[in-house]
C-alpha positions in Angstrom: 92.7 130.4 137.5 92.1 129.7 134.0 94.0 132.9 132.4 97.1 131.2 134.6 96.6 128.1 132.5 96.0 129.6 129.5 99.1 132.1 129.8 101.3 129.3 130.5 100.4 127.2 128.0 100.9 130.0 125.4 104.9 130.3 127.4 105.3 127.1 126.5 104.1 126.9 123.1 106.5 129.3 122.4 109.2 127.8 124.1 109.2 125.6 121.7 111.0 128.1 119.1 112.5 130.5 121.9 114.3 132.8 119.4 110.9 133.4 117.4 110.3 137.2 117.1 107.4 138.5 115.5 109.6 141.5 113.6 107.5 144.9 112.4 108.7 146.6 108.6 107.1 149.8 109.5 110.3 151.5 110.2 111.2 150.7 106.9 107.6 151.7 105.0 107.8 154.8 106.9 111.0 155.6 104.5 109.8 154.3 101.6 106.8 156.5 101.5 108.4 159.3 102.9 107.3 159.7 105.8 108.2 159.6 109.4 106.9 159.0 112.8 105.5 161.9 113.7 103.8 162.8 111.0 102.5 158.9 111.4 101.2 159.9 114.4 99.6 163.3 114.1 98.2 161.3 110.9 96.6 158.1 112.8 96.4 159.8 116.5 98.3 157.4 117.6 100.9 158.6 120.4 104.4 159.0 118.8 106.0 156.0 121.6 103.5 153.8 120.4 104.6 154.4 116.9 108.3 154.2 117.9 108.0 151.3 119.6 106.0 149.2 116.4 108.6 150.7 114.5 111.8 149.3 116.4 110.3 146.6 117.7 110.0 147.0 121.4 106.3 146.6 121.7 105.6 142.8 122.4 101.8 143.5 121.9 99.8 144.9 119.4 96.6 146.0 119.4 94.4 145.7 116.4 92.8 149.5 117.1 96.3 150.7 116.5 96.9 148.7 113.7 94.3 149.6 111.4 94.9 153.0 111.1 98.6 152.3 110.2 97.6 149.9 108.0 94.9 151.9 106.1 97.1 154.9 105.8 100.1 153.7 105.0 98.0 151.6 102.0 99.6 148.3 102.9 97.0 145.8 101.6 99.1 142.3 103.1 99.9 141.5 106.5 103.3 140.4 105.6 104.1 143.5 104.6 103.7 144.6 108.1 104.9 142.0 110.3 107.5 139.0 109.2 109.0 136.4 111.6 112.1 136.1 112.5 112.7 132.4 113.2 116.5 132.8 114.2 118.6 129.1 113.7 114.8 127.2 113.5 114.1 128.5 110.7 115.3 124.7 108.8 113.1 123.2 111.8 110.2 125.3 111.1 109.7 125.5 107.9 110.3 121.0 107.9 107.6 121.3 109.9 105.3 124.3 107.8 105.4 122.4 104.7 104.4 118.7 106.4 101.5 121.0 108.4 100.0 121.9 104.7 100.6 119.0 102.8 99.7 116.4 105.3 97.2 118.4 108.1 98.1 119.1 112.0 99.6 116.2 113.3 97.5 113.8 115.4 100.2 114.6 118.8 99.2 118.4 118.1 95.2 117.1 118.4 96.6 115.5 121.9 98.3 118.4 123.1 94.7 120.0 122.4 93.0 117.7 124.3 95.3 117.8 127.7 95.2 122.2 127.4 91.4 121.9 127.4 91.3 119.4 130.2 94.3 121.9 131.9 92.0 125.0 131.5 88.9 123.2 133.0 87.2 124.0 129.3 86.6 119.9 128.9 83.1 120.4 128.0 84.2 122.1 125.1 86.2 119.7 123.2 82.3 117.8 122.2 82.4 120.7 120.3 85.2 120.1 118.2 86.3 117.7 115.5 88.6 115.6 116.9 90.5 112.8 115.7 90.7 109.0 116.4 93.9 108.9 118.7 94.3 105.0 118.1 93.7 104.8 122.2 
């Protein structure tokens, strides 16, 4: 199935940096503002666990729906405020590879990789749609 393909291209994309954890702050803007978890979630409607788990980070997902509300009441007007990531020891590694991404553009091997997921997820008609770059071949 297609969702297979597409899940396990996402694994391996982030296999890539296997320590990466998207981390959540909200623990700590809960005691900055004053406030805690339950009065969080009496506030947003948003089931207390839900809240707990954002908070210490055992909720691999997040959905938007929830985030909002959190995000409007709480007054946090940046993403990063939010949410950080924790790149563990490739951190040096990612960030080589940030700053060649914004001063020099996606890699030509990253344009590849696109190519060969389409083709993977049977979504080859697609990649006419896109821009894509002269791969020398």
């Amino acid at each position: 199935m297609a969702s297979d393909k597409a899940n396990e291209i996402r694994n391996e994309i982030v296999a890539e940096f296997p320590n990466v954890q998207l981390k959540c702050r909200l623990e700590e803007i809960l005691e900055e503002v004053g406030m805690n978890m339950l009065e969080l979630s009496l506030l947003t409607g948003i089931r207390y666990q839900t809240i707990h788990d954002l908070a210490k980070n055992k909720k691999s997902g997040f959905n938007l729906s929830y985030l909002l509300p959190i995000i409007v009441v709480l007054r946090i007007k940046d993403f990063s405020e939010l949410f950080y990531l924790d790149l563990g020891e490739k951190a040096e590694e990612f960030e080589k590879e940030h700053e060649m991404y914004r001063k020099n553009g996606i890699p030509d091997d990253v344009f590849k990789q696109m190519q060969t997921n389409a083709l993977r997820q049977g979504r080859e008609k697609e990649l006419g749609k896109q821009r894509l770059r002269s791969t020398g071949e």
